[in-house]
C-alpha positions as CSV (number, residue, x, y, z in Angstrom):
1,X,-95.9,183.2,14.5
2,X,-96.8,179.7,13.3
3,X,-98.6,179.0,10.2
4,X,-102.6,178.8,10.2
5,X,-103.3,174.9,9.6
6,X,-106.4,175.4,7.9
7,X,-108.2,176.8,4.6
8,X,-111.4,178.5,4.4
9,X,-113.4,178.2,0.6
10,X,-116.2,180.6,-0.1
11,X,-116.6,179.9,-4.0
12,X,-115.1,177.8,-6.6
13,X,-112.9,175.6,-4.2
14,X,-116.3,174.7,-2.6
15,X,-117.3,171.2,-2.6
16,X,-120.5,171.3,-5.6
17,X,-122.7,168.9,-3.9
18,X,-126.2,168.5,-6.1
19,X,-124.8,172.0,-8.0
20,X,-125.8,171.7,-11.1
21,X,-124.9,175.1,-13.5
22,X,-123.7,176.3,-16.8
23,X,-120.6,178.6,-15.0
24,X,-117.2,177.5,-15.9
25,X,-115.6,177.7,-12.9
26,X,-117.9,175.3,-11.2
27,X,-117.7,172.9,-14.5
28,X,-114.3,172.3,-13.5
29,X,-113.5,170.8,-10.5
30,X,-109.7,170.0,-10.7
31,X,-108.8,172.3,-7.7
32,X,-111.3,170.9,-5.7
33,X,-109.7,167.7,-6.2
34,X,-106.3,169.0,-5.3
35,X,-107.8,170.3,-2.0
36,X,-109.2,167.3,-1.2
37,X,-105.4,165.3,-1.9
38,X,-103.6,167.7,0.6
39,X,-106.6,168.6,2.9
40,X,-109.4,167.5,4.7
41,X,-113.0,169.1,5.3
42,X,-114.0,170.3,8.7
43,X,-117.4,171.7,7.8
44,X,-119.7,174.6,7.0
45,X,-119.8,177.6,8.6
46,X,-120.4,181.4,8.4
47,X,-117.7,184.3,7.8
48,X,-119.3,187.7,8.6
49,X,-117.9,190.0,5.9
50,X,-119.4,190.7,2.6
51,X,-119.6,188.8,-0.8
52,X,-118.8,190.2,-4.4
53,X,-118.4,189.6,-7.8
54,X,-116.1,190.2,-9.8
55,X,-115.3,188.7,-13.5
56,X,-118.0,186.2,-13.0
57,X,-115.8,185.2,-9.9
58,X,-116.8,185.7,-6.3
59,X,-114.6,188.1,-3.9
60,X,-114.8,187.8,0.0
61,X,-114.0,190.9,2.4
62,X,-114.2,189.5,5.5
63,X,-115.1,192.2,8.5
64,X,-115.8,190.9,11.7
65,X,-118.5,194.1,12.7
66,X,-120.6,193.2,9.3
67,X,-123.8,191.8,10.1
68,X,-123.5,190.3,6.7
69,X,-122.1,186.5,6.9
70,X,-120.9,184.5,3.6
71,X,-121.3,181.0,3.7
72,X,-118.1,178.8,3.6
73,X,-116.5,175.9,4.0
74,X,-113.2,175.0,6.1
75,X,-110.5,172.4,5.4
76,X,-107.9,171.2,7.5
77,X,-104.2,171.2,5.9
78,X,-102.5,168.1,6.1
79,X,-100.0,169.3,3.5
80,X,-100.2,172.4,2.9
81,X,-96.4,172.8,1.3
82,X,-98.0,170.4,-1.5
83,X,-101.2,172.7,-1.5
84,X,-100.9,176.1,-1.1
85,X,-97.8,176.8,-4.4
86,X,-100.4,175.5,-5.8
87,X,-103.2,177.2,-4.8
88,X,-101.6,180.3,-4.7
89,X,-100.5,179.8,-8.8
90,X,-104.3,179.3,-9.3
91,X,-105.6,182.3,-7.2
92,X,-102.9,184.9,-7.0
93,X,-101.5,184.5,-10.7
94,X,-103.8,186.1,-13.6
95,X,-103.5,183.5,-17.2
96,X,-104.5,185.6,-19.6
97,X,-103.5,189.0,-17.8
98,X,-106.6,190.9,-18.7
99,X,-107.7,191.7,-15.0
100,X,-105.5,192.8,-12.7
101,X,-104.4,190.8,-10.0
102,X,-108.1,188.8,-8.1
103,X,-106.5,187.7,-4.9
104,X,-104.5,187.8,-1.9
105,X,-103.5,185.3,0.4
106,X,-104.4,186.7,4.1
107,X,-104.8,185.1,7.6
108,X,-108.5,185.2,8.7
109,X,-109.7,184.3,12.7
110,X,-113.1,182.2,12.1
111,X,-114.9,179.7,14.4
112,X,-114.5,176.1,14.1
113,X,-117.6,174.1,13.2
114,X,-116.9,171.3,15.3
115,X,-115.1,172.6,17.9
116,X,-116.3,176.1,18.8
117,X,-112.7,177.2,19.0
118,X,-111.1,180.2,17.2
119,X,-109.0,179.6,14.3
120,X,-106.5,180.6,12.3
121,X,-107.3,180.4,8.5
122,X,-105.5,180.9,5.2
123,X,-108.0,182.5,3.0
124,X,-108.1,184.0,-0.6
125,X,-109.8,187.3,-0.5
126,X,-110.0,191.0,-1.9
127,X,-106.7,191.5,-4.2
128,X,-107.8,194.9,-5.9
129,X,-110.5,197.5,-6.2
130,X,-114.1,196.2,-6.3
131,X,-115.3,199.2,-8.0
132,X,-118.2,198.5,-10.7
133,X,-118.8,194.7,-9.2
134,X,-122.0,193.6,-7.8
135,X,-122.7,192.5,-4.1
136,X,-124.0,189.3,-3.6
137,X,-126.1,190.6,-1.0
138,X,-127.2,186.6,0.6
139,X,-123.8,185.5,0.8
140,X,-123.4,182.8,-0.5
141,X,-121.8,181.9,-4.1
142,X,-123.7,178.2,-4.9
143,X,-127.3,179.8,-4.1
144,X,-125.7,182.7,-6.2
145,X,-125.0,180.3,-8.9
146,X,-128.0,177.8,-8.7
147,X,-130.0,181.4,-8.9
148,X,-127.9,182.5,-12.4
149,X,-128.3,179.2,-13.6
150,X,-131.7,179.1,-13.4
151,X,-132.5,182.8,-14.6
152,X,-129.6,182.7,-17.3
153,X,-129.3,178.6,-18.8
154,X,-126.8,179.2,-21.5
155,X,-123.1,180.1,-20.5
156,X,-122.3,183.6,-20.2
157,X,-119.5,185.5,-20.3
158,X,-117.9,185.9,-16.7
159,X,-116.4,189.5,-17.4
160,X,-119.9,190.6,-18.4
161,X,-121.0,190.4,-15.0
162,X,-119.2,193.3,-13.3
């Protein structure tokens, strides 16, 4: 089985167009900018499945009979043997090893925007339990964010919010 060619980005890898907030993760954009060296963006699209969070950090589980859809954004590869150590370091590993494990890298079947066709995906999703997090019922992590930064404008402590 070949490798999928693209990526699909549901929260902090997004692009942050106009996103203005107080969340760390969205303050730096330095894997964004590696994403954007090894890969280029198709477009937006929707990914039914649902959206969670978990230490301040969002969590796709993708299910393809949810009538729930999460918001998302697709990248082709160009080289992906550059990107994905590195994006795997970033969203497999845990720094400072008080959570467990956030993600694992899976295959994922989605439309594509331009084309209509199905493909194949890398995407970062459900690594662990999502016991005690909270659904983000909309689906979609920079109206989740815009929403927090609005209600909440100081920084807050990611691991208070599930």
């Amino acid at each position: 089985m070949s490798e999928p060619r693209f990526l699909l980005v549901y929260g902090s890898l997004m692009s942050h167009k106009g996103l203005r907030t107080s969340l760390p993760q969205q303050q730096n954009s330095a894997m964004h900018r590696l994403l954007l060296r090894h890969a280029r963006s198709v477009g937006t699209l929707q990914v039914p499945g649902k959206l969670w969070l978990r230490h301040g950090y969002p969590v796709l589980v993708p299910d393809a009979h949810s009538p729930s859809r999460v918001q998302a954004e697709l990248y082709e590869l160009l080289r992906p043997a550059q990107l994905l150590p590195e994006l795997d370091a970033y969203e497999l590993s845990n720094a400072n090893h008080r959570f467990p494990r956030e993600y694992q890298r899976s295959r994922l079947r989605v439309t594509h925007p331009q084309t209509g066709h199905t493909v194949e995906t890398w995407v970062y999703s459900n690594g662990q339990s999502l016991a005690r997090c909270q659904p983000i019922h909309h689906g979609d992590w920079q109206r989740f964010c815009r929403e927090r930064a609005v209600s909440h404008p100081r920084p807050l402590n990611p691991a208070a919010w599930c």
